[in-house]
VMD Tcl script that builds the backbone (N, CA, C; Angstrom):
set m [mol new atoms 447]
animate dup $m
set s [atomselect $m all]
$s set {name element resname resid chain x y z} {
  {N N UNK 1 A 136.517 69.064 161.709}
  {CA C UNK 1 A 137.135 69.339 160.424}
  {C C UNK 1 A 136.277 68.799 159.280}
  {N N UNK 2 A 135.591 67.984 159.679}
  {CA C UNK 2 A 134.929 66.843 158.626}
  {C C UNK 2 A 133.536 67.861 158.685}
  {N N UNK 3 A 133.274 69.040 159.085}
  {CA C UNK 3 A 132.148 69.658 159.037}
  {C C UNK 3 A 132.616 70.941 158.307}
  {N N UNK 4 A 133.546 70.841 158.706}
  {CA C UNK 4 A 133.999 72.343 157.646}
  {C C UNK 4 A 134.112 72.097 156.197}
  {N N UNK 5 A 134.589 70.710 156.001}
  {CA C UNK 5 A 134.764 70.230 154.598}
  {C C UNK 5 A 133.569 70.166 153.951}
  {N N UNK 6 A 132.592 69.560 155.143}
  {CA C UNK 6 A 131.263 69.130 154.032}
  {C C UNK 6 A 130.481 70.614 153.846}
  {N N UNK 7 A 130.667 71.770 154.552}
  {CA C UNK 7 A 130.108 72.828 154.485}
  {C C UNK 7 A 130.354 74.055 153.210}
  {N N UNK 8 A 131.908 73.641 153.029}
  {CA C UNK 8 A 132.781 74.361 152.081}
  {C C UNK 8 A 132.091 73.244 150.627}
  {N N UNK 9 A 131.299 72.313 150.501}
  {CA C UNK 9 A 131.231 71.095 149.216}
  {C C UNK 9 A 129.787 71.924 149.170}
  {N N UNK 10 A 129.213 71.926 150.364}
  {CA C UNK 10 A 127.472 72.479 150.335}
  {C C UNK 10 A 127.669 73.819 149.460}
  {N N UNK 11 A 128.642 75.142 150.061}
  {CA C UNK 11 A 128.566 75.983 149.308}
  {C C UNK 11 A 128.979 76.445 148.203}
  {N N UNK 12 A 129.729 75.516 147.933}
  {CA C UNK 12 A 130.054 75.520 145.844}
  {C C UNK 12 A 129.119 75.227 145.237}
  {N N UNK 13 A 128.494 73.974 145.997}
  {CA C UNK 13 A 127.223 73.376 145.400}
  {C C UNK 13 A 125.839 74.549 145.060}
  {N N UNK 14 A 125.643 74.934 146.480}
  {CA C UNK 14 A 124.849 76.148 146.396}
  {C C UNK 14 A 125.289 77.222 145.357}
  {N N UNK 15 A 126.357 77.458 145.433}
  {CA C UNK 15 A 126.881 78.556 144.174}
  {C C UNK 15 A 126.856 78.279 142.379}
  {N N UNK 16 A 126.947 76.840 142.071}
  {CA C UNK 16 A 126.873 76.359 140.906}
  {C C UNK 16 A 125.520 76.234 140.735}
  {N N UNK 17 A 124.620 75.852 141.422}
  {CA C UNK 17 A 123.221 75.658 141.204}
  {C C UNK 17 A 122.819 77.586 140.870}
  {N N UNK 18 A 123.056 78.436 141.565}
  {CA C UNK 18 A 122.602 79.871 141.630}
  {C C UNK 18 A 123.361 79.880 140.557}
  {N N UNK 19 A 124.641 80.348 140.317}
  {CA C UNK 19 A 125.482 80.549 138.833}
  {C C UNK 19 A 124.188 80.339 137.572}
  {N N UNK 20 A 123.896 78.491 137.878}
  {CA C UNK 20 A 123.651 77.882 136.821}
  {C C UNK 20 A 121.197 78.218 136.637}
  {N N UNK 21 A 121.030 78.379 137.657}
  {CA C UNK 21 A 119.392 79.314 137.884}
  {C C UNK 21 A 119.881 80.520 137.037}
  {N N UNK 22 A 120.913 81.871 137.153}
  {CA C UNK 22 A 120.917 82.813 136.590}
  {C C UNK 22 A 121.356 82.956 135.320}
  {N N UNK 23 A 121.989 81.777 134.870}
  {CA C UNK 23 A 122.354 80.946 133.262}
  {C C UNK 23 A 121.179 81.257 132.500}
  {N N UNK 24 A 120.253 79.896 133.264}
  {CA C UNK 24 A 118.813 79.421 132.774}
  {C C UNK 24 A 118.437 80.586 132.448}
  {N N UNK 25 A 117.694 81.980 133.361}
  {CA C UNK 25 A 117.300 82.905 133.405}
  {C C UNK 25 A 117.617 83.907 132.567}
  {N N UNK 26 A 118.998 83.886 132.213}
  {CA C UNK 26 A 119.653 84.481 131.387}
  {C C UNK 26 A 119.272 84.358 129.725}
  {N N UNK 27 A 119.216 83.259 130.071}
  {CA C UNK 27 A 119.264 82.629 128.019}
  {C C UNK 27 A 117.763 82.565 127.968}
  {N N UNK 28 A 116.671 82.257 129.021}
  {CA C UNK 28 A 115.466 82.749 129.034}
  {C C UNK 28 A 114.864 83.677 128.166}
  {N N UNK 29 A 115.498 84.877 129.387}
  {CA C UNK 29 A 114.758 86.338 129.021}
  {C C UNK 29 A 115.512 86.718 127.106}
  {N N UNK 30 A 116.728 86.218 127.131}
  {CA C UNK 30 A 117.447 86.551 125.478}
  {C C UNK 30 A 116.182 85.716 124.715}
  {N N UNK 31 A 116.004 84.501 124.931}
  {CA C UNK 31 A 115.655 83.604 123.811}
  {C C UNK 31 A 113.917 84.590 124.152}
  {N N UNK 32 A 113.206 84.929 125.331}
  {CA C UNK 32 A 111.973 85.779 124.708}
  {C C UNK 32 A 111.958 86.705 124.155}
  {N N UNK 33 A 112.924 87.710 124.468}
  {CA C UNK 33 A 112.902 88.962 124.000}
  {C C UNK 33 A 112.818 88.762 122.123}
  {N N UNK 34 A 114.299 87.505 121.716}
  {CA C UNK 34 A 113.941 87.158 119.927}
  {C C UNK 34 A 112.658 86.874 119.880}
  {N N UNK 35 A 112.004 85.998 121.077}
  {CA C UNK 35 A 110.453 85.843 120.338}
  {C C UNK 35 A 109.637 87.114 120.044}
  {N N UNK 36 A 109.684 87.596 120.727}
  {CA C UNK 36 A 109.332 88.742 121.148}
  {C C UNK 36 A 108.898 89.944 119.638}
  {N N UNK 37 A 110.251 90.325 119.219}
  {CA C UNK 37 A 110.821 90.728 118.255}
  {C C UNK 37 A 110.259 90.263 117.381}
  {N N UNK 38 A 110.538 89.061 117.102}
  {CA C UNK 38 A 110.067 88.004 115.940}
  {C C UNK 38 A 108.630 87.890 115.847}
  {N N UNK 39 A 107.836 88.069 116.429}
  {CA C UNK 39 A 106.542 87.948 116.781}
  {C C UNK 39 A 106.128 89.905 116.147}
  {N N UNK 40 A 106.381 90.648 116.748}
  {CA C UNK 40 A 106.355 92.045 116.167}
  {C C UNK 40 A 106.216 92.174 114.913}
  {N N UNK 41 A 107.413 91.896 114.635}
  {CA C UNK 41 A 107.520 91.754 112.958}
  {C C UNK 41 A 106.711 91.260 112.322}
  {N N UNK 42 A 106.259 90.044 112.536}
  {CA C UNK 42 A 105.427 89.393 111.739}
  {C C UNK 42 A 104.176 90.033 112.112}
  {N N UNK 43 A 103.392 90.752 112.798}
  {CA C UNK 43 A 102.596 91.103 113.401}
  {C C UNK 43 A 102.405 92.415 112.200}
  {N N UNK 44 A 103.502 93.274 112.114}
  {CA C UNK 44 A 103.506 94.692 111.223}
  {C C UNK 44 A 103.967 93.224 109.416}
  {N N UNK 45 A 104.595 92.669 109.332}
  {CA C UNK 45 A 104.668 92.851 108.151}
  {C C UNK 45 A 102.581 91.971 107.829}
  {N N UNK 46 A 102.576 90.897 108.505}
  {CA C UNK 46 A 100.709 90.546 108.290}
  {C C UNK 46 A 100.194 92.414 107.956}
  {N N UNK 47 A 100.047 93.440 108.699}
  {CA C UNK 47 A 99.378 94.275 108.572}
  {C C UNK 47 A 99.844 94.755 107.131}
  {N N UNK 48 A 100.748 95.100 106.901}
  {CA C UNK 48 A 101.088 95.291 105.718}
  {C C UNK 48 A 100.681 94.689 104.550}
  {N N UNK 49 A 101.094 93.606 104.571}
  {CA C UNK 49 A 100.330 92.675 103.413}
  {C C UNK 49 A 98.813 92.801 103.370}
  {N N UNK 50 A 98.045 93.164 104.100}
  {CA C UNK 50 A 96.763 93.418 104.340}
  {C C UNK 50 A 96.423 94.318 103.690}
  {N N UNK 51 A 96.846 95.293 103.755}
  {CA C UNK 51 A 96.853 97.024 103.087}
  {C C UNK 51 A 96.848 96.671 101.988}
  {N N UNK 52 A 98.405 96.311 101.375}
  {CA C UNK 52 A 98.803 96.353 99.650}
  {C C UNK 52 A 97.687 95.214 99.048}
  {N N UNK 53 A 97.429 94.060 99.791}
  {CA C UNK 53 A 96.529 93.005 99.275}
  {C C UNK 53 A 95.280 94.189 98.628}
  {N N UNK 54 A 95.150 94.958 98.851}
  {CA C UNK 54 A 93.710 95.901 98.496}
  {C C UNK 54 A 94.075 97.056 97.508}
  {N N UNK 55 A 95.293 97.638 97.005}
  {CA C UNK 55 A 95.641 98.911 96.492}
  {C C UNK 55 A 95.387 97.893 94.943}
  {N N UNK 56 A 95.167 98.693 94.419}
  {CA C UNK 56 A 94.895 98.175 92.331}
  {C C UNK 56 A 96.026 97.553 91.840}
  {N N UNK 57 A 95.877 96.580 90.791}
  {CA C UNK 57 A 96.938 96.032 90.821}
  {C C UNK 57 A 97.867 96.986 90.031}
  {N N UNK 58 A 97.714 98.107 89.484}
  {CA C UNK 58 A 98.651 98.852 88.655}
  {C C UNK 58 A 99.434 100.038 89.971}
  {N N UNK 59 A 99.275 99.901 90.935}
  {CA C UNK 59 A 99.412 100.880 92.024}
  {C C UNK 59 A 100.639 101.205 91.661}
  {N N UNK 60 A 101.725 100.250 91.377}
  {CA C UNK 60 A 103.195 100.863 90.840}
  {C C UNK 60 A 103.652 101.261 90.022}
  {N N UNK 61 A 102.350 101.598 89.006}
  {CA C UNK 61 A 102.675 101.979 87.741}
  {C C UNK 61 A 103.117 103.549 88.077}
  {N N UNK 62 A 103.919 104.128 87.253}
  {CA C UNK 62 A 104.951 105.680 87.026}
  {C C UNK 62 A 103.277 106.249 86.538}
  {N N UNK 63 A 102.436 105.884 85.734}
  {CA C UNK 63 A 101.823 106.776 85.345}
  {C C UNK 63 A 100.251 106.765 85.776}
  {N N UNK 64 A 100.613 106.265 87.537}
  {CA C UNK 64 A 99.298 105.807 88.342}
  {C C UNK 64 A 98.725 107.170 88.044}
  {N N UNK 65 A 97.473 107.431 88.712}
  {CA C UNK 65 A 96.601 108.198 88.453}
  {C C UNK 65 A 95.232 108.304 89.504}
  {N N UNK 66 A 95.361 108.734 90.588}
  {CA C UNK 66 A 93.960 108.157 91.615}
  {C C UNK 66 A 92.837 108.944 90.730}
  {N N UNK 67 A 92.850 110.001 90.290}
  {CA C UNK 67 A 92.026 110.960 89.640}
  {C C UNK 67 A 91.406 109.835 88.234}
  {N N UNK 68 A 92.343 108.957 87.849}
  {CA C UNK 68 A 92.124 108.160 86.924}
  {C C UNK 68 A 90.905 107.169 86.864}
  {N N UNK 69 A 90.857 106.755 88.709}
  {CA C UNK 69 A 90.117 105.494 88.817}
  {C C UNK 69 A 88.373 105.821 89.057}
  {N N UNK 70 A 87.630 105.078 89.035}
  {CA C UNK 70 A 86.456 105.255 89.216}
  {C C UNK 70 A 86.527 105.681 90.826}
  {N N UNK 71 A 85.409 106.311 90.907}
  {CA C UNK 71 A 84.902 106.768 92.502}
  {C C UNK 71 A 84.573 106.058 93.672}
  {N N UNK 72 A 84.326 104.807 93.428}
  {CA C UNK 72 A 84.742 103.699 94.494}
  {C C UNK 72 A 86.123 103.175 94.947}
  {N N UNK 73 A 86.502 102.930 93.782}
  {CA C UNK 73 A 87.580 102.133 94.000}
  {C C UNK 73 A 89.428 103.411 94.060}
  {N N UNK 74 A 88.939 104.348 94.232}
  {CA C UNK 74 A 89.560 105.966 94.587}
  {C C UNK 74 A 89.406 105.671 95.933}
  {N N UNK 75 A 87.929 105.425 96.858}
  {CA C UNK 75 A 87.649 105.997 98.246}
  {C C UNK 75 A 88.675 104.803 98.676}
  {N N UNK 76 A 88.601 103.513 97.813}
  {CA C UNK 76 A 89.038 102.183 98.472}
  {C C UNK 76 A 90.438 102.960 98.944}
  {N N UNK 77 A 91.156 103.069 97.464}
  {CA C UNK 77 A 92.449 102.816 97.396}
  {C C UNK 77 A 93.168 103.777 98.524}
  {N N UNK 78 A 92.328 105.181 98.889}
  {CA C UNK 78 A 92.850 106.160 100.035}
  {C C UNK 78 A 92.577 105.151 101.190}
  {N N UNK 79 A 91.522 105.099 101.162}
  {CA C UNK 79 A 91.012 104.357 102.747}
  {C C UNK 79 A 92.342 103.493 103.095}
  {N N UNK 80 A 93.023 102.577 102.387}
  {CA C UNK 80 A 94.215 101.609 102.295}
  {C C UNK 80 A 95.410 102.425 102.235}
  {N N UNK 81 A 95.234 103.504 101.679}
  {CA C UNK 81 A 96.812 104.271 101.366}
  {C C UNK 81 A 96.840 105.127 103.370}
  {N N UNK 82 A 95.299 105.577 103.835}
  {CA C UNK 82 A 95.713 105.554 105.145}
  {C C UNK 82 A 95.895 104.863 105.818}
  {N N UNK 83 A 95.322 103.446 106.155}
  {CA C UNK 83 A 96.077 102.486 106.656}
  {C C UNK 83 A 97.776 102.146 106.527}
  {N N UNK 84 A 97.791 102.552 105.332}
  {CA C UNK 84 A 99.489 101.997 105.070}
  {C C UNK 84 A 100.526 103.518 106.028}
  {N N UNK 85 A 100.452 104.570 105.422}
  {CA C UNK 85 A 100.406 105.710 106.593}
  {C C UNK 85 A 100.701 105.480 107.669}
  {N N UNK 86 A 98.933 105.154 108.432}
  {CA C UNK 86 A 98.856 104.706 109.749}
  {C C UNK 86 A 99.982 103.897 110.181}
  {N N UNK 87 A 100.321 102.832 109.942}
  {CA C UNK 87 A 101.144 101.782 109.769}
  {C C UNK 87 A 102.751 102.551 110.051}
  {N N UNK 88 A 102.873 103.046 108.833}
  {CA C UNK 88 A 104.284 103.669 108.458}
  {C C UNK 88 A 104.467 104.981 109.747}
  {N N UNK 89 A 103.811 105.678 110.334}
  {CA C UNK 89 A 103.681 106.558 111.454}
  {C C UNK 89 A 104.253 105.392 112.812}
  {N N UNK 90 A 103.150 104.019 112.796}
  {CA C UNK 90 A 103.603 103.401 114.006}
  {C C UNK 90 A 104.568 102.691 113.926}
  {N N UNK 91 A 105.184 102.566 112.924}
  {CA C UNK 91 A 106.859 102.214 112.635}
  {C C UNK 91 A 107.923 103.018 113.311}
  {N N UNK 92 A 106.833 104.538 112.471}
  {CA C UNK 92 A 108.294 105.588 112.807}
  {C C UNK 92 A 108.517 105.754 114.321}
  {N N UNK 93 A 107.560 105.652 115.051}
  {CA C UNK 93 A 107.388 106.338 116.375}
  {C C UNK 93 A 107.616 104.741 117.175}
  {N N UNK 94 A 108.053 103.304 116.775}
  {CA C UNK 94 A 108.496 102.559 117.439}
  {C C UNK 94 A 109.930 102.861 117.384}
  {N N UNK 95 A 110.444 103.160 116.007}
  {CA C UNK 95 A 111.583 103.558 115.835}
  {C C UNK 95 A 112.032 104.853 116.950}
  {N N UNK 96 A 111.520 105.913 116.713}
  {CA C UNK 96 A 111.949 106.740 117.651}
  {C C UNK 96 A 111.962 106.626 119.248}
  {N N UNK 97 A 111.032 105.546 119.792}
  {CA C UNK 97 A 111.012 105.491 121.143}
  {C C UNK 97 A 111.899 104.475 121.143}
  {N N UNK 98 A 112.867 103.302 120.639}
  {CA C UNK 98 A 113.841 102.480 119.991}
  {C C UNK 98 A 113.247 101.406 120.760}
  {N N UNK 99 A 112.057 101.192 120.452}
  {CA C UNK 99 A 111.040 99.812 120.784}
  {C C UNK 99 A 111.251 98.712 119.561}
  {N N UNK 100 A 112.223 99.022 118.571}
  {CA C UNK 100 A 112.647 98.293 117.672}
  {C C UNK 100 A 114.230 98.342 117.259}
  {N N UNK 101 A 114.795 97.271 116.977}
  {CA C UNK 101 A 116.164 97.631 116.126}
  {C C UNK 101 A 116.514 98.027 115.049}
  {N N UNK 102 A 117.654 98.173 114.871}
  {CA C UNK 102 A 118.198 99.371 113.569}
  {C C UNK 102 A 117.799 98.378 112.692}
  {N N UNK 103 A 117.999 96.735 112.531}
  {CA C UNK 103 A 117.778 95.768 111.367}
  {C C UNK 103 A 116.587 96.546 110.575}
  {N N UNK 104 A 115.351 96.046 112.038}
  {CA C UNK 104 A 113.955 96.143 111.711}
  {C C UNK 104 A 113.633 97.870 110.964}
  {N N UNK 105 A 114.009 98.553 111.426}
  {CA C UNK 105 A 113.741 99.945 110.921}
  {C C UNK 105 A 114.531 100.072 109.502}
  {N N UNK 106 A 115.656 100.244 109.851}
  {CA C UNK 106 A 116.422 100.119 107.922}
  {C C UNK 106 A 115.455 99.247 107.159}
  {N N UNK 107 A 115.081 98.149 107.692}
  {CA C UNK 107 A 114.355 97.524 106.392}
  {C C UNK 107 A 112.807 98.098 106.455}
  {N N UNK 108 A 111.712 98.327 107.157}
  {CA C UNK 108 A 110.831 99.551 107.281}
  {C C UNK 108 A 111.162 100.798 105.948}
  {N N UNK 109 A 112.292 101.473 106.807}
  {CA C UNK 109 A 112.343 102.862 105.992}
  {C C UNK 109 A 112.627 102.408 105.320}
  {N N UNK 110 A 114.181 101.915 104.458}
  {CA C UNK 110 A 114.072 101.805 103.239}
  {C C UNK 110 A 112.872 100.923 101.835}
  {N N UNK 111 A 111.627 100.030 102.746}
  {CA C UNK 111 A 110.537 99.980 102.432}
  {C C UNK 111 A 109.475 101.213 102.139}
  {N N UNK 112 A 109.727 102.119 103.210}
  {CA C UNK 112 A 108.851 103.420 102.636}
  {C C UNK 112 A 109.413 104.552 101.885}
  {N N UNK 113 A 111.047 104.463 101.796}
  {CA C UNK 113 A 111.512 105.504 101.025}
  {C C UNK 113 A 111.068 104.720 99.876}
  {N N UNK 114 A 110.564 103.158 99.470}
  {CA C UNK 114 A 110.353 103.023 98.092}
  {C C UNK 114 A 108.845 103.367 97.277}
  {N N UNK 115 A 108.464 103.047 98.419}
  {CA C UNK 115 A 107.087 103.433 98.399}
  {C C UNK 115 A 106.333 104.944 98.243}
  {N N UNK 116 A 107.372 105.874 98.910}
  {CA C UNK 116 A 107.061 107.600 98.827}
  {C C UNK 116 A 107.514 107.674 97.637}
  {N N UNK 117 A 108.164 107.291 96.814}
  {CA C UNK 117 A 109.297 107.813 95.669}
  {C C UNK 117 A 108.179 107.278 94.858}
  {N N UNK 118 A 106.662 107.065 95.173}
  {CA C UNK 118 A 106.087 106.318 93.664}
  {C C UNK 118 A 104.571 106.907 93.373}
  {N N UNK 119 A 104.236 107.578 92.309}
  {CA C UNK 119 A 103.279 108.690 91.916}
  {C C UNK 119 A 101.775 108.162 93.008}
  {N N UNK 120 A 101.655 107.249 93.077}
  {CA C UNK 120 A 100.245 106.712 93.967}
  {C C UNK 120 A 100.522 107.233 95.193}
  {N N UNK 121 A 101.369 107.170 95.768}
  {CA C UNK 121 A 101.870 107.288 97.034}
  {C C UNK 121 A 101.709 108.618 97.564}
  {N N UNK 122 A 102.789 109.058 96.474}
  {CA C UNK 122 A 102.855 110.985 96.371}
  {C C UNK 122 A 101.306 111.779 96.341}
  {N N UNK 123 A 100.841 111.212 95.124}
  {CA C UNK 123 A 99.533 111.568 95.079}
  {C C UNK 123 A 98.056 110.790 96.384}
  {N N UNK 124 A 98.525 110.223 97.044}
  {CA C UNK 124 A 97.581 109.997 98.145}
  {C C UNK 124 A 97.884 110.791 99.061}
  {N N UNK 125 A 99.460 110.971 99.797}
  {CA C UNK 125 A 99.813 111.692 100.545}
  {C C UNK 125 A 99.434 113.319 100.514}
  {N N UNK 126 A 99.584 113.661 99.493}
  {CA C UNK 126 A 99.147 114.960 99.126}
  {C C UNK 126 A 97.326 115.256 99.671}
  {N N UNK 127 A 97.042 114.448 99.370}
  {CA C UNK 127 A 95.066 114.212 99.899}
  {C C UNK 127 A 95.222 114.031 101.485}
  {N N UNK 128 A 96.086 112.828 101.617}
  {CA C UNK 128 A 95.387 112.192 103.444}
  {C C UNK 128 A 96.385 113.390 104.330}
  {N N UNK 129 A 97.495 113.879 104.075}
  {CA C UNK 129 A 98.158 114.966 105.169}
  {C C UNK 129 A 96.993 116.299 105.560}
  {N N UNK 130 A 96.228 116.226 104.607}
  {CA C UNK 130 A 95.227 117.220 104.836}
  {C C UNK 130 A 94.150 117.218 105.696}
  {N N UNK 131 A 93.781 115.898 105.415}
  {CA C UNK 131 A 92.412 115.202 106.393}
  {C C UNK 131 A 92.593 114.039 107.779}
  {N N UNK 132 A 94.192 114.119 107.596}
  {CA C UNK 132 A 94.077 112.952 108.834}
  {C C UNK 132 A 95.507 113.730 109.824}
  {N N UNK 133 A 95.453 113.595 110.820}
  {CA C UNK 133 A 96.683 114.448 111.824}
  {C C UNK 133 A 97.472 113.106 112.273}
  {N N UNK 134 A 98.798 113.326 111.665}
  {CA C UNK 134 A 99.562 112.510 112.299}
  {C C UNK 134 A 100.886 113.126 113.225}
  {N N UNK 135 A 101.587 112.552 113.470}
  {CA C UNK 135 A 102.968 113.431 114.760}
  {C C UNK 135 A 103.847 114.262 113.713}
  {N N UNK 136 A 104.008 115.319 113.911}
  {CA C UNK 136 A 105.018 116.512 113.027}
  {C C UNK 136 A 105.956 115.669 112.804}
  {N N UNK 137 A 106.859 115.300 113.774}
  {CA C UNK 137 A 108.125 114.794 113.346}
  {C C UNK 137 A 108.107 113.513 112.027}
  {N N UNK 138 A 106.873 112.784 112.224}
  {CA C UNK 138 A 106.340 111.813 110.624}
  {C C UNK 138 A 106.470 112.463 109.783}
  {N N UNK 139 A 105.182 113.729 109.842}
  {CA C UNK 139 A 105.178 114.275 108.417}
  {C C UNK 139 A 106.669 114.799 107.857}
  {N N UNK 140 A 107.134 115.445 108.748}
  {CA C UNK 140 A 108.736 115.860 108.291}
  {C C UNK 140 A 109.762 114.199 107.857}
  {N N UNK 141 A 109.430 113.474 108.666}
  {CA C UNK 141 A 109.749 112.388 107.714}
  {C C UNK 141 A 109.628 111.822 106.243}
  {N N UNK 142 A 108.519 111.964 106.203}
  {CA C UNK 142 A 107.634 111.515 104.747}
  {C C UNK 142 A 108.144 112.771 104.230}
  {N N UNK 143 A 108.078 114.272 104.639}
  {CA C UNK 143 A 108.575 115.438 103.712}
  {C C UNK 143 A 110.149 115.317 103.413}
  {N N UNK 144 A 110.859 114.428 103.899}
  {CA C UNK 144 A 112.492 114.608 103.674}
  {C C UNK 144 A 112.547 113.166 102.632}
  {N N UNK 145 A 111.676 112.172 102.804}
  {CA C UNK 145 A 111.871 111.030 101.963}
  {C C UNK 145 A 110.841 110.857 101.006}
  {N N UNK 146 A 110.212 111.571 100.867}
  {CA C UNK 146 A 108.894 111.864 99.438}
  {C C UNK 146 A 109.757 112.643 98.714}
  {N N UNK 147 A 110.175 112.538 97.396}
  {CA C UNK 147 A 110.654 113.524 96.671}
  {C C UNK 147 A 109.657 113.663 96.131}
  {N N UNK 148 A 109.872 115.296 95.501}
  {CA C UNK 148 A 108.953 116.379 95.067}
  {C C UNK 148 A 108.751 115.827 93.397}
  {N N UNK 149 A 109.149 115.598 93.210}
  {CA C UNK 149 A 109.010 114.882 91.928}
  {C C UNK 149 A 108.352 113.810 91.175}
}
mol reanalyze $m
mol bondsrecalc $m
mol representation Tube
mol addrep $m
């Protein structure tokens, strides 16, 4: 009897230890996956800041003008307006394969709906859709959140 008892103490024991391994494991894989995430982000917003660190400082002006700027600093400001693009494409298409959350994307798009809505933008896009191929379903993106205006 005194073996059945200590056998029935062994296997709770065994069961709280496994319970408490698939705990550990549990709050593990949660607490990497936030790193994870958290690490992403900062990864795309660094790239970002990289880009805009280079566009003129009037880039938000209503009455930008690329046609305006000298011929260097034109090639610069596209060369950067495709990077930012580039960028905004591998957003969309993390978004669509849902390699990101709704947080991270709402704040993305509504970052590039501010950004399409602004004459530099409009007027680069109009140049780089011509010379650089990105995924249809983008450009129809950028075409539903670029107003024509």
């Amino acid at each position: 009897m005194a073996d059945f008892g200590a056998a029935w103490i062994l296997n709770i024991l065994t069961s709280v230890v496994a319970i408490g391994s698939i705990g550990t494991l549990f709050y593990t894989l949660v607490s990497n996956r936030r790193q994870l995430k958290l690490h992403n982000f900062t990864e795309y917003t660094k790239r970002y800041q990289e880009i805009i660190l280079h566009f003129p400082e009037n880039i938000n002006e209503r009455k930008f003008r690329l046609s305006g700027l000298p011929r260097e600093a034109r090639n610069q400001t596209l060369r950067y307006m495709r990077a930012y693009f580039d960028l905004c494409s591998e957003e969309y298409s993390l978004h669509q394969r849902r390699y990101i959350d709704r947080d991270f994307w709402s704040l993305w798009k509504s970052g590039m709906t501010v950004a399409f809505s602004k004459a530099a933008f409009k007027q680069s896009w109009s140049i780089i859709k011509k010379d650089t191929v990105f995924d249809s379903d983008f450009v129809g993106f950028v075409k539903d959140h670029m107003p024509t205006r």
